[in-house]
C-alpha positions, 0 to 999 in steps of 0.5 A: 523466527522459524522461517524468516521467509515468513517473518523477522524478529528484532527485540528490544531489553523488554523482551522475556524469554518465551516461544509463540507460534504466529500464524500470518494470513494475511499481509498489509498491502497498499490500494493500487489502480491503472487505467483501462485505457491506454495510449500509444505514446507517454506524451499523448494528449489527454486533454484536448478540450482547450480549457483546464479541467481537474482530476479528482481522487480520494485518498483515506476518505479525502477527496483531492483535486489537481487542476489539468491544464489544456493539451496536457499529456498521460506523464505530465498528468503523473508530475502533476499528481505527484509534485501537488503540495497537498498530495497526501500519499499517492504515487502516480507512475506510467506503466507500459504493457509492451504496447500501450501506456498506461497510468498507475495511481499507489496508495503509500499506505497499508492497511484497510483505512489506507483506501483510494478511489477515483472521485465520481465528479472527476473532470477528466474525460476518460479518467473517471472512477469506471475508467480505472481497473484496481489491481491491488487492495488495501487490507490490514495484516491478518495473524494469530499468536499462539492460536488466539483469536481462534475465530477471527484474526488480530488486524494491523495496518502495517506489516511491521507490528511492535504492539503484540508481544512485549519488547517483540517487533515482527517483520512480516513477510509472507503466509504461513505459520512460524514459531517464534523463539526469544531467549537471553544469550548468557554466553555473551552477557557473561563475555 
């Protein structure tokens, strides 16, 4: 790779010799939310209505619920979140901004599919969808090899790409554009 700040290249035996130019416009990236509310301690009480409520988000199209008992806190309801059997890929974490806590919910996967939303039936009061600000979107990985497509991009999920040249996998990195060399090393073959 021209410039590894942009992207890697590992090969395989399948790999022929050749040189692309690859333009990456966009990378892969993961749905990432917080809360608009914050909250002066990590271990403030978020449900004080003396009764078990859930917390509803959807994750790639699946709706997901977890039961919130009463007098939970903000870092309790983030252990419940990340230790549900059935959690399908979310990481919930607590943030602080200097002041306030606040509690942070990551898809783990990349790409457009990978989306997450807080569920419009969600029991928690002050948790519901417009009580969440996104912060980060899912959206595929954008790029072109040698100029093609030249109207639109080729999109993939990941910013680890095996599928587009032969016995090539593509580490991206960031924008920009590259040029891409593989030849075979026949000193060492020879050595």
């Amino acid at each position: 790779s021209s410039d590894s700040s942009v992207l890697t290249v590992s090969t395989s035996s399948g790999a022929a010799d050749g040189t692309h130019s690859i333009k990456v416009e966009q990378l892969a990236s993961a749905k990432s939310m917080v809360t608009t509310t914050g909250y002066a301690s990590k271990d403030t009480d978020i449900n004080s209505s003396n009764a078990t409520v859930s917390f509803r988000y959807v994750y790639e199209g699946t709706t997901h619920s977890v039961s919130v008992g009463a007098n939970c806190t903000l870092s309790e309801l983030a252990d419940i979140i990340n230790n549900d059997a059935e959690n399908p890929g979310v990481k919930a974490s607590i943030v602080n901004d200097g002041t306030n806590y606040y509690l942070q919910l990551r898809g783990l996967d990349t790409g457009a599919d990978a989306s997450l939303t807080i569920a419009s039936n969600s029991g928690l009061i002050g948790f519901g969808a417009s009580n969440f600000e996104t912060i980060a979107s899912n959206c595929d990985a954008l790029l072109r090899l040698d100029g093609w497509p030249s109207s639109s991009y080729i999109t993939r999920d990941s910013n680890n790409i095996s599928d587009l040249i032969d016995g090539v996998t593509l580490n991206l990195k960031s924008t920009g554009t590259v040029t891409v060399t593989t030849s075979t090393d026949t000193a060492t073959i020879k050595s």
